[in-house]
C-alpha positions in Angstrom: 18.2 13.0 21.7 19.1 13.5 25.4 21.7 11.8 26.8 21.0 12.2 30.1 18.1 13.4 32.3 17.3 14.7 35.6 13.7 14.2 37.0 13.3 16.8 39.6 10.9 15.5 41.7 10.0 11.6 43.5 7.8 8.7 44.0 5.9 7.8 41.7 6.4 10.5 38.7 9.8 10.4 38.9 10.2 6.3 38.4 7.6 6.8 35.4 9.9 9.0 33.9 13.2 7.3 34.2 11.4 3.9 32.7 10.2 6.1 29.5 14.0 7.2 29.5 15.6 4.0 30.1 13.3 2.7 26.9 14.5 5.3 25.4 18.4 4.6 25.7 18.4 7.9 27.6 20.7 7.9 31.6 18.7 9.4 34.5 19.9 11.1 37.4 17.6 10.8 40.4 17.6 13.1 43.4 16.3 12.6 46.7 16.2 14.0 50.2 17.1 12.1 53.1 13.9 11.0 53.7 13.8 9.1 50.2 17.2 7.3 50.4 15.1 4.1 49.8 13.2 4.9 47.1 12.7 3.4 44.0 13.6 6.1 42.0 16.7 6.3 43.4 17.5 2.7 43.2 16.2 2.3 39.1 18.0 5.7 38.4 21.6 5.3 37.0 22.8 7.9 39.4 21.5 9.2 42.3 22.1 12.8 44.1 21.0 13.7 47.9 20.0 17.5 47.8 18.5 17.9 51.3 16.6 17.4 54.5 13.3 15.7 54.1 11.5 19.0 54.0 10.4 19.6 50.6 11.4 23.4 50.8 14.7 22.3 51.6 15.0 19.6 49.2 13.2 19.0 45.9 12.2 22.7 46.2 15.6 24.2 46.2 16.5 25.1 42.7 20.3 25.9 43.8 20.5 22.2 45.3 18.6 21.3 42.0 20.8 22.8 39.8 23.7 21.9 41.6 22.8 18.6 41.1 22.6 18.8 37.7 25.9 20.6 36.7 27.5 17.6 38.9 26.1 15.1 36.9 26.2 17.0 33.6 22.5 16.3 32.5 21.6 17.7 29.1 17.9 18.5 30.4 15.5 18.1 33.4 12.1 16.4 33.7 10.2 18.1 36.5 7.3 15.8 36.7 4.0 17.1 38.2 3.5 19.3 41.5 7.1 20.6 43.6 8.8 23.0 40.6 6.8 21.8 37.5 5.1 25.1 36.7 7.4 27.2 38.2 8.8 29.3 35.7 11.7 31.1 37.5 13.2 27.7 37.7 12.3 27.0 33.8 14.3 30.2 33.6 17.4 28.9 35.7 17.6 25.9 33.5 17.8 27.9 30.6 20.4 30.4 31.7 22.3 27.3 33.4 22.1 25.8 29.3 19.8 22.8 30.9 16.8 22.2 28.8 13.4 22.3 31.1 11.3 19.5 29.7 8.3 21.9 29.6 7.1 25.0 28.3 8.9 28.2 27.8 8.9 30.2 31.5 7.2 33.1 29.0 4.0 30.6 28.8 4.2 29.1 32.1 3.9 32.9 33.7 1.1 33.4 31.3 -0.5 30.4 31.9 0.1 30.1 35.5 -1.2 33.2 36.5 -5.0 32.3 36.3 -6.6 35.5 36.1 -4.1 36.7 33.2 -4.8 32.9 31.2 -8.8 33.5 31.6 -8.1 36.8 29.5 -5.6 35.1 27.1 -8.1 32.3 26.5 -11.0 34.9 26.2 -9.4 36.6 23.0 -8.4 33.0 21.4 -12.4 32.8 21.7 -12.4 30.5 24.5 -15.4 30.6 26.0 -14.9 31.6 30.0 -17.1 32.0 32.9 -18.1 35.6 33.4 -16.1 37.4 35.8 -13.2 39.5 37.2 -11.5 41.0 34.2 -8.2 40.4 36.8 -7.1 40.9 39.9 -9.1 42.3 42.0 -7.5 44.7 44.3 -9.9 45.2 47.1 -13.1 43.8 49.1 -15.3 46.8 47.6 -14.5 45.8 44.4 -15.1 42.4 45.0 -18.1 44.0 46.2 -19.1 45.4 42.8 -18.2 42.5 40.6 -20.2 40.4 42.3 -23.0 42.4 41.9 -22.3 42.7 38.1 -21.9 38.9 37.7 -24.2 37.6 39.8 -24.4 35.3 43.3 -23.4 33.1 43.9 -19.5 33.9 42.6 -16.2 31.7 43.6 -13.2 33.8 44.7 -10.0 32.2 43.4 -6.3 32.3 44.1 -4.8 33.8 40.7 -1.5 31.1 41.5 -1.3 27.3 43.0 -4.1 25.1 42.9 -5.3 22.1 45.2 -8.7 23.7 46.3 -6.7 26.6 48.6 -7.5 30.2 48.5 -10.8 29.6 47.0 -14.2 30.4 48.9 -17.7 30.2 47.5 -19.8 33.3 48.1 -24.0 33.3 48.1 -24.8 37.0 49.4 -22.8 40.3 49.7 -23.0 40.1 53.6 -20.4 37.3 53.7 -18.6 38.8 50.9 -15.6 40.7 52.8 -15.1 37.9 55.4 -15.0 35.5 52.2 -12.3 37.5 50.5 -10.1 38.0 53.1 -9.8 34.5 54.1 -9.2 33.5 50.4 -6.3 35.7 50.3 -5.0 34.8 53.7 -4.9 31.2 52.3 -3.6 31.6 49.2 -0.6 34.3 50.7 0.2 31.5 53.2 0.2 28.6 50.4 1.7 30.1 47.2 3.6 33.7 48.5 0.8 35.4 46.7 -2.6 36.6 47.9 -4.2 37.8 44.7 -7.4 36.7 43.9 -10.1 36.7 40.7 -13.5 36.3 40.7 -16.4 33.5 38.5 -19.3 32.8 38.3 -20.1 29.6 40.4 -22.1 26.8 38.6 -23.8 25.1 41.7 -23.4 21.4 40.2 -21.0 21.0 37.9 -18.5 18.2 35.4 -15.0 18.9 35.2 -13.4 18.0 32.5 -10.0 18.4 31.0 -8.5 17.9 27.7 -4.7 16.4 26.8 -3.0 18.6 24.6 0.5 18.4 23.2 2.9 21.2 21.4 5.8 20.8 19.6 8.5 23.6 18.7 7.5 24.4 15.4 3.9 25.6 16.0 2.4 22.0 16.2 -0.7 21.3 18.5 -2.3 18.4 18.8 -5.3 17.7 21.0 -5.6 13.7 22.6 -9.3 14.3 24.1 -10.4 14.4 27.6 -10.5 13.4 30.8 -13.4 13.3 33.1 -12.7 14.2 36.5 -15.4 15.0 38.5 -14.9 12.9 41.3 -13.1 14.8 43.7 -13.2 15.9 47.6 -12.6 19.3 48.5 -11.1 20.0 44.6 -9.0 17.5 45.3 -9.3 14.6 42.3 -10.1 11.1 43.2 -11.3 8.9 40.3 -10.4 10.4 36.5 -11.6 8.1 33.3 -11.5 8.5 29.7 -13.4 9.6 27.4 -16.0 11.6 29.3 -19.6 9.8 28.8 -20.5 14.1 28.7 -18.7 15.2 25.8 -20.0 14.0 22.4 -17.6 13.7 19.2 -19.0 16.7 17.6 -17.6 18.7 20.8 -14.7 16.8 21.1 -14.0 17.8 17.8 -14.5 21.2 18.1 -13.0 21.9 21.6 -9.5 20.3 20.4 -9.8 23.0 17.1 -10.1 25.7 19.7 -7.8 24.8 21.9 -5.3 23.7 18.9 -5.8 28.0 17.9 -5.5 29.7 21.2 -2.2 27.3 22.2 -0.7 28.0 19.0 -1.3 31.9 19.1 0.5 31.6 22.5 3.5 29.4 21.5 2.6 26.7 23.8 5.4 23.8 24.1 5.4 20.3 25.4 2.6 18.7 27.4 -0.2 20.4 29.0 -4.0 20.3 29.9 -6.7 22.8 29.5 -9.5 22.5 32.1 -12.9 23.1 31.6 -16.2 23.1 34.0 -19.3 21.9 31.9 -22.4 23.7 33.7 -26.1 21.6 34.2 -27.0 22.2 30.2 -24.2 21.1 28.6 -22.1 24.1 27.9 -18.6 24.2 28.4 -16.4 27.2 30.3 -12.2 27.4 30.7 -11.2 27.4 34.4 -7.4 27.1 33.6 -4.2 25.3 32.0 -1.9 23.1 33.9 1.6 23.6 32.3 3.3 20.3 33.0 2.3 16.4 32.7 -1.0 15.4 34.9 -1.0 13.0 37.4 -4.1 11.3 35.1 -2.1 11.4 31.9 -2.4 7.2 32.2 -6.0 7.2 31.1 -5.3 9.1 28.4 -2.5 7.0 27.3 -4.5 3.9 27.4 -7.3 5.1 25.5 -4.9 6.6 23.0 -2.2 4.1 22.7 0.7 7.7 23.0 3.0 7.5 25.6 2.8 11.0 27.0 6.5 11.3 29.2 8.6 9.7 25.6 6.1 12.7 23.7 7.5 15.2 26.0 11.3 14.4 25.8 10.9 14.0 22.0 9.5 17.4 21.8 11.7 18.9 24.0 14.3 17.4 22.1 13.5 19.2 19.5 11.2 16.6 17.4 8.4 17.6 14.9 4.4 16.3 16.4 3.8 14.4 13.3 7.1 12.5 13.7 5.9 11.5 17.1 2.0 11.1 16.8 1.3 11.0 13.2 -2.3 11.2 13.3 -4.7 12.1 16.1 -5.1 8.4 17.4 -8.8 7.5 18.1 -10.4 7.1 21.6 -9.9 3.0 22.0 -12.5 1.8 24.6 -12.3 3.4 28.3 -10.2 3.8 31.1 -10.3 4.5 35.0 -7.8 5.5 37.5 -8.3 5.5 41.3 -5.5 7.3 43.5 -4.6 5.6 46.1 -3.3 7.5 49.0 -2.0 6.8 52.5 -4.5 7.9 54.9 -7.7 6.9 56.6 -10.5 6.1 54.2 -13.3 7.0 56.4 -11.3 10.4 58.9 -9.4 11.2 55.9 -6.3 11.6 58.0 -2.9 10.7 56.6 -1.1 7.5 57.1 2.6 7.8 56.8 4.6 4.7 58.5 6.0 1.2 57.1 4.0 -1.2 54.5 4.0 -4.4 55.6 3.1 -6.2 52.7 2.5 -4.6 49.3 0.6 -6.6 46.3 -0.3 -4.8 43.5 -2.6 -6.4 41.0 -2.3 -7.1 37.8 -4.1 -8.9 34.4 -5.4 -7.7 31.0 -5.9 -4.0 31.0 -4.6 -3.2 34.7 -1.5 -1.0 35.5 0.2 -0.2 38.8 2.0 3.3 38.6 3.7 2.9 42.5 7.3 3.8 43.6 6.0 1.3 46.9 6.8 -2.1 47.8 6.5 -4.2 51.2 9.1 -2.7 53.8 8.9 0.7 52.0 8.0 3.4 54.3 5.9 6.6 53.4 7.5 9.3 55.0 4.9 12.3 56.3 6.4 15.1 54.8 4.9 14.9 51.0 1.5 14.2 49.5 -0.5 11.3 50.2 -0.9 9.6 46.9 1.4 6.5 46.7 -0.2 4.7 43.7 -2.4 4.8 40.6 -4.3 2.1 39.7 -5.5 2.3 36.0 -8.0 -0.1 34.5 -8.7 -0.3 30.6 -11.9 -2.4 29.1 -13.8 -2.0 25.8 -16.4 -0.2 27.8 -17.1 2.3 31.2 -18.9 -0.8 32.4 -16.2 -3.6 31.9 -13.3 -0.8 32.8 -15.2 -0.1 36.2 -15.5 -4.2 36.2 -12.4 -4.6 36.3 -11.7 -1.6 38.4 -13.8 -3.8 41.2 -11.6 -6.8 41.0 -8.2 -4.7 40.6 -9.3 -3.5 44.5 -9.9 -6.1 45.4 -6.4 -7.9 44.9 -4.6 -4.8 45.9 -3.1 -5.6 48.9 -1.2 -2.8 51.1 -0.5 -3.1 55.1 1.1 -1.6 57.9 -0.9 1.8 56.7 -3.8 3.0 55.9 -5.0 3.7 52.4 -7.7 4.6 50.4 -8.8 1.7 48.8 -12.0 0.8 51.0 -13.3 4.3 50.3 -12.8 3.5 46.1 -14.6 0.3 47.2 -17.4 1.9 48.1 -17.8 4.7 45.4 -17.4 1.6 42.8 -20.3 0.2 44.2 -22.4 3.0 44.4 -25.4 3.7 42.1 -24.9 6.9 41.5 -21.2 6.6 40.3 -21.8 3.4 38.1 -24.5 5.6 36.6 -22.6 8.3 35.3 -24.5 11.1 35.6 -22.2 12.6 39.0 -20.7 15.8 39.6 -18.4 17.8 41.5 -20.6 17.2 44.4 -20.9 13.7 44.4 -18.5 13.3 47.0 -20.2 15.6 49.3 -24.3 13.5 48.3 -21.9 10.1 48.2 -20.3 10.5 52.1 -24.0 11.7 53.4 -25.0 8.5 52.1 -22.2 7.0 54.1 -23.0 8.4 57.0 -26.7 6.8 56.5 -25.6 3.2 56.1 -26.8 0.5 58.7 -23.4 0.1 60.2 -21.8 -3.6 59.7 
C-alpha cells in the first residue's frame, strides 16, 4: 500500500480523500492556492504545499507546480479527485514518467475515453448500443449539413472534449444548422482548447442515467449499478439518487455484463462511470464515460455499502477486485444527494463571500460531504458547489423524507445557497412522483414563475 498521497485538487473532494487515506494508515499531502490557505484540506492534510495564485490555471491546473509539489514531498501516488486535472491524460502521463502513480486509468484509456466522438465508436464495436450519429468528427458545416439529414432533426452538436453542458447546441431544422455549429465550436475552442464537434440524435425528453463501474489491474470489472440523474439545469446535475425507479433488475443485469465486456476489451483501470440517456420507451443509448470518481459516487456508496475512494487506492495499489469487493453487493434501500452550491436560488448568480454560521445536519442515514464551516469564506474563483448532502432510507419515499428534514436543519449564512431552490423541487409533485426528466427543471421553474407570490 501507499505510503503517501497527493490529492490534486480542493474543497470538498480533496478532504474525502485524505479521510479514506487517513483510515487507511496512508500520509496526505494537500495543496492549495493562496486563495485556499484556510481550508480544510489543508488543515486535516499531514502536509500542506502552496502551488499558486488563486487562479485555478495558475494553481491546481499547473502540472509543473503539481509535480513539483510532489517530488518535494516524496508521494508514492496522486489522487486527482473529480473536475481540474482528473481526466487529463498528459498529466496521467507526467506522473508516470515522474514514477508517481496516477490514481486513475492509464492516459492510453483516458485519451480514448475522453475524446467523445472516438468512445461512441469504441463502445459501438463492444456492442454498446449508441445514439445514431457522426461516425467522428465532423470537419465542416456542410457536413454537418449532411449528417443531419441522414440522422434526422432534431440532432445535438457536441464538443468531442470537456463536459458541463458547453459547446453543445440543439438543432430542429437545417436553416439554423451553420449558425448552430459554429457557435458550438466557438464555445467549446474557448472552454477546452479544442473546437471539434460530433453529432446525435436528440431524444426530446429524456432520463439520464449513469452506472458505477470499477477495474482492477488484472482484467477485473465490476459494475455497482446506477445512478439516476436527471435532475439537472442547463446539463448541469442537481439532485442524483440510487437506484433509478427506470431501470429494472433484468436491465440492470444486463447493462453491468455489457459494460463489464467493452471495459475489459479496453483495459479500463480504477473508477469510472458510463453514462447513458434512456429515450420515452425505455431504451437505453451510451452518451459517454467519465474517467475519474463522480461527484455522486456517495449514493452509490450508500446503497452499496463500498467505499469508492479506499476501492480506488487499493486498485491502484495494485489489489485484485475480488480482494476488495468480493461479490457484487446488492442495492440496500435508496439514496439522494442534493448539491448545494453558493449562489442565488432563484437568479442563479454565484455567492462567493464569508459564512456566517454553518450547521450541517445530521441523524440516521444523513451525511454532510463539506470542506465549509462558519467563518470559512468561498472564494469566487472555483465552482459553486460547497456541499453534498446525502440522505439514505429503506425507500425513495422515506430517503426524500428525510431529504426534507435534512434542509431544513441545514443552516448556512452570510451567502447565498441553494438550498430553498432543493426545498422547492422536494416538494413538488412532479419530482416526488418520479416520472421527471431532463426537462423537469425547465417545466419545474415555469411553474415557479406561476406561483401566487408569498
Amino acid at each position: 500500500m501507499f505510503q503517501k498521497v497527493l490529492i490534486a485538487n480542493r474543497g470538498e473532494i480533496a478532504l474525502r480523500v485524505i479521510s479514506a487515506c487517513r483510515e487507511m494508515g496512508i500520509r496526505t499531502v494537500a495543496v492549495y492556492s493562496e486563495a485556499d490557505r484556510n481550508s480544510l484540506h489543508v488543515r486535516f492534510a499531514d502536509e500542506a504545499i502552496c502551488i499558486g495564485p488563486p487562479r485555478s490555471a495558475e494553481s491546481y491546473l499547473n502540472v509543473p507546480a503539481v509535480i513539483s509539489a510532489a517530488e518535494i514531498a516524496d508521494v508514492d501516488a496522486i489522487h486527482p479527485g473529480y473536475g481540474l486535472l482528473s481526466e487529463n491524460a498528459n498529466f496521467a502521463e507526467v506522473c508516470r514518467a515522474s514514477n508517481i502513480k496516477f490514481i486513475g486509468p492509464p492516459p492510453e484509456v483516458t485519451r480514448i475515453m475522453g475524446e467523445k466522438s472516438t468512445a461512441r465508436q469504441t463502445m459501438k464495436k463492444a456492442k454498446v448500443p449508441i445514439l445514431p450519429g457522426s461516425d467522428g468528427v465532423i470537419a465542416s458545416e456542410d457536413e454537418a449539413l449532411e449528417w443531419a439529414k441522414s440522422v434526422g432533426y432534431p440532432v445535438i452538436l457536441k464538443a468531442v472534449a470537456g463536459g458541463g453542458g458547453r459547446g453543445m447546441r440543439i438543432c430542429r431544422s437545417p436553416s439554423e444548422l451553420p449558425g448552430l455549429y459554429q457557435q458550438a465550436s466557438t464555445e467549446a475552442a474557448n472552454a477546452f482548447g479544442n473546437g471539434d464537434l460530433y453529432m446525435e440524435k436528440f431524444i426530446e425528453r429524456p432520463r439520464h442515467i449513469e452506472f458505477q463501474v470499477l477495474a482492477d489491474e488484472h482484467g477485473n470489472v465490476m459494475s455497482l449499478g446506477e445512478r439516476e440523474c436527471s435532475i439537472q439545469r442547463r446539463h448541469q446535475k442537481l439532485i442524483e439518487e440510487a437506484p433509478s425507479l427506470q431501470v429494472s433488475p433484468k436491465l440492470r443485469e444486463e447493462l453491468g455484463k455489457t459494460i463489464q465486456r467493452s471495459l475489459t476489451n479496453i483495459g479500463y483501470q480504477n473508477a469510472g462511470t458510463i453514462e447513458f440517456l434512456m429515450d420515452e420507451d425505455g431504451k437505453i443509448y451510451f452518451i459517454e464515460m467519465n474517467t475519474r470518481i463522480q461527484v455522486e459516487h456517495c449514493v452509490t456508496e450508500m446503497v452499496t455499502g463500498v467505499d469508492l475512494v479506499k476501492a480506488q487506492l487499493r486498485i491502484a495499489a495494485g489489489e485484485k477486485l475480488q480482494a476488495i469487493v468480493p461479490i457484487v453487493p446488492p442495492i440496500r434501500g435508496h439514496a439522494i444527494e442534493c448539491r448545494i452550491n453558493a449562489e442565488h436560488p432563484e437568479k442563479f448568480t454565484p455567492s462567493a463571500g464569508k459564512i456566517t454560521a454553518f450547521n450541517p445536519p445530521g441523524g440516521n442515514g444523513v451525511r454532510v460531504d463539506t470542506a465549509q464551516y462558519a467563518e470559512g469564506v468561498v472564494p469566487p474563483y472555483y465552482d459553486s458547489m460547497i456541499a453534498k448532502l446525502i440522505c439514505h432510507g429503506q425507500n425513495r419515499e422515506e430517503a426524500m423524507n428525510k431529504m426534507q428534514r435534512a434542509l431544513d436543519q441545514f443552516v448556512i449564512q452570510g451567502i447565498h445557497t441553494s438550498i430553498p431552490l432543493h426545498q422547492r423541487i422536494f416538494a413538488d409533485p412532479e419530482f416526488r412522483s418520479g416520472s421527471f426528466d431532463t426537462k423537469f427543471m425547465e417545466r419545474f421553474l415555469d411553474r415557479q414563475q406561476e406561483r401566487p407570490k408569498d
